[in-house]
C-alpha positions in Angstrom: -25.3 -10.7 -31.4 -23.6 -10.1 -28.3 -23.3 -6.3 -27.6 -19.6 -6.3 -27.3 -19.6 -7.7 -31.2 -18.4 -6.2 -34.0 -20.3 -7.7 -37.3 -18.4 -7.4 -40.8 -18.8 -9.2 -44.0 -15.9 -9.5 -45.9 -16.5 -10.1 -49.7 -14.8 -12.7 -51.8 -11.7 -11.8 -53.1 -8.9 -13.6 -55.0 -4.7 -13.5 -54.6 -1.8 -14.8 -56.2 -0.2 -17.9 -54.3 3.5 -16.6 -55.2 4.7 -20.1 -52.9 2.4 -22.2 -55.6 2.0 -19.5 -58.2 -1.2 -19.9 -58.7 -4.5 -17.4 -58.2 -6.6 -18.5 -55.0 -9.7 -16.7 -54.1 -11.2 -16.8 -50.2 -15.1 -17.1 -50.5 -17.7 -14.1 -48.9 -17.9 -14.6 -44.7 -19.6 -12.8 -42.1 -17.0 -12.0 -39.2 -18.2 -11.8 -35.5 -15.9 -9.5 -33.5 -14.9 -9.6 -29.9 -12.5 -6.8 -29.0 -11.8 -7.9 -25.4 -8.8 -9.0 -23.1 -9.2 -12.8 -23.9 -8.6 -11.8 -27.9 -5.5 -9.4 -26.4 -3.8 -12.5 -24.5 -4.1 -14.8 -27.9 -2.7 -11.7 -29.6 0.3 -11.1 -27.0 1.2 -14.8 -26.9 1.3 -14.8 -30.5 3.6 -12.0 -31.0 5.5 -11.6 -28.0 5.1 -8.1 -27.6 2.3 -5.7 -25.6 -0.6 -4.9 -27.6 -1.0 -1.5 -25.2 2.4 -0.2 -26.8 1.4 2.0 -29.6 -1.7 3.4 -30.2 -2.3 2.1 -33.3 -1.7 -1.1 -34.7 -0.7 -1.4 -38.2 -2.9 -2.8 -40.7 -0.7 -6.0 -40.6 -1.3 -6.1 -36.7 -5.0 -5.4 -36.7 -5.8 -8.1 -39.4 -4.0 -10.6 -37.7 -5.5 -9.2 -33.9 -8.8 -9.8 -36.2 -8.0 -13.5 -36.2 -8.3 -13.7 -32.7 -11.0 -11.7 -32.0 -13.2 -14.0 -34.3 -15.9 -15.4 -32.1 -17.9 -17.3 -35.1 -15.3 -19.6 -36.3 -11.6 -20.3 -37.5 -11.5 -19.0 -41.0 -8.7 -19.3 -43.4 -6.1 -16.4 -43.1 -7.2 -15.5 -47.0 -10.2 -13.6 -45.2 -8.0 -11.7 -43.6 -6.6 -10.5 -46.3 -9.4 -9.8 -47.8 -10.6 -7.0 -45.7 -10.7 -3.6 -47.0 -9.1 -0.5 -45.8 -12.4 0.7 -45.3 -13.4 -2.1 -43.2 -10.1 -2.0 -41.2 -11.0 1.5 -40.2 -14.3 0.6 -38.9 -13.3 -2.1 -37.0 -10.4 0.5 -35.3 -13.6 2.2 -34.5 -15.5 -0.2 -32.9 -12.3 -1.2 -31.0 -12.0 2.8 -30.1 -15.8 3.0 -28.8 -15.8 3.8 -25.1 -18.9 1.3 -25.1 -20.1 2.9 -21.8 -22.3 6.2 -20.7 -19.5 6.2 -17.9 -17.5 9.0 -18.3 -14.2 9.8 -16.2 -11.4 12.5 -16.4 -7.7 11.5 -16.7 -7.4 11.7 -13.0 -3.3 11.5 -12.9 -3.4 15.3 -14.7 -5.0 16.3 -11.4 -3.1 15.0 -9.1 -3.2 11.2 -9.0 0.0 9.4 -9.6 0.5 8.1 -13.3 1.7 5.2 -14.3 5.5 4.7 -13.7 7.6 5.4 -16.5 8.9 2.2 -18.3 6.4 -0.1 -17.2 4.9 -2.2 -19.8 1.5 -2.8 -20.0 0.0 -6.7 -20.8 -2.8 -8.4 -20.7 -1.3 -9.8 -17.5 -1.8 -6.3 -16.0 -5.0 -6.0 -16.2 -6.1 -9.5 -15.0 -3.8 -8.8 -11.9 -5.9 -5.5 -11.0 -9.3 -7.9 -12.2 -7.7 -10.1 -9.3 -7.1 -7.2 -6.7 -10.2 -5.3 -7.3 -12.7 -8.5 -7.2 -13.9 -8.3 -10.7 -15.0 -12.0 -12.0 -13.1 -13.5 -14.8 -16.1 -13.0 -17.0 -15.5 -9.7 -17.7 -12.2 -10.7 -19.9 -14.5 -11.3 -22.6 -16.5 -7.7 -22.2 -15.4 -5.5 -24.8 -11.7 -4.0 -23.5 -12.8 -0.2 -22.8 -15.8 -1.5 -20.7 -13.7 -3.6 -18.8 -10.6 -0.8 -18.7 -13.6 2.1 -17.4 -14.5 -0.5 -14.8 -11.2 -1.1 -13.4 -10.6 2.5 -13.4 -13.8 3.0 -11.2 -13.1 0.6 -8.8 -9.3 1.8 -8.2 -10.4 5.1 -7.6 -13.0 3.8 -5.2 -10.8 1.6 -3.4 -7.9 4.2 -3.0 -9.6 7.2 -3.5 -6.2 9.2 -3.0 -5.9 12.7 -1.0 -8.8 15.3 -2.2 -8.2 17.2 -5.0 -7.9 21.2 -4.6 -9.8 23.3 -5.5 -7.8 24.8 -8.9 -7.1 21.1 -9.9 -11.2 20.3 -9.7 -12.1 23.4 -11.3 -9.7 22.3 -14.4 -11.3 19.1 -14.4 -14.7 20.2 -14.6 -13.4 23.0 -17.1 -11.7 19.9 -19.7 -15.1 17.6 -19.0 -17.0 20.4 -20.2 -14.7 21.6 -23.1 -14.6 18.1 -23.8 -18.4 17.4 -24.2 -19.0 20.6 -25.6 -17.0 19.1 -28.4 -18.4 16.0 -28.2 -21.9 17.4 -28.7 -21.1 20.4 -30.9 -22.8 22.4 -28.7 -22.1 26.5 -28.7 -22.3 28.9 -26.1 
């Protein structure tokens, strides 16, 4: 397994066919997960809207954003269906998982400019800053927070900006610190 994959094994199951009224049941599968940019374009074309709108998908969303984040095959949508709340909440996990040691601050709280209000977000987005900053292709298929903490890194390398002040890199330190004190449970 790749370490940007996401193993589940979804158990059999059975529905009622309300089209065929009749009871159908999906069989037990192992899942391979890939939460990267190449499953977010299938997604976007799909349903025509930005997957980087909310921050959470509905259960509706996420089993269907499953579908294309399957790497080990094209299984029936019954499998889909099948997966548990539980098992939807681990996968919103795994999709949540920074998936780096790399740690950054929000820099636009400190004096960077943040994105422009009403601009949407799509997977087109990020392959035009891929293009800009040099970053192969390959990386679509890296799991999406790797890939968005690399972009990150080498915008604020390339346009490093005007140097912080002093108060505003003093906060920063201050919320990393509150921020991994929490992190770590640590007390002092």
């Amino acid at each position: 397994m790749n370490i940007d994959e996401y193993e589940i094994v979804v158990a059999e199951n059975e529905f009622y066919d309300e089209v065929h009224e009749r009871f159908v049941s999906s069989d037990p599968c192992k899942l391979v997960l890939r939460h990267c940019l190449r499953s977010v374009v299938e997604w976007e074309c799909k349903t025509k809207k930005s997957f980087f709108i909310s921050d959470r998908l509905t259960h509706e969303d996420l089993r269907l954003y499953m579908k294309y984040m399957t790497v080990n095959g094209d299984f029936d949508w019954l499998v889909y269906e099948a997966v548990t709340a539980d098992q939807l909440n681990e996968v919103s996990k795994y999709m949540d998982d920074p998936m780096t040691a790399s740690t950054y601050t929000d820099l636009s709280k400190y004096g960077r400019k943040a994105m422009p209000r009403g601009k949407i977000v799509t997977a087109e987005s990020f392959y035009s800053a891929m293009v800009s900053l040099g970053i192969p292709f390959e990386c679509d298929e890296w799991h999406l927070n790797r890939l968005v903490a690399l972009i990150r890194f080498c915008d604020v390398q390339n346009n490093p900006g005007k140097k912080m002040a002093q108060g505003d890199l003093l906060r920063a330190y201050a919320d990393i610190g509150k921020s991994n004190k929490a992190r770590f449970n640590k007390r002092r």
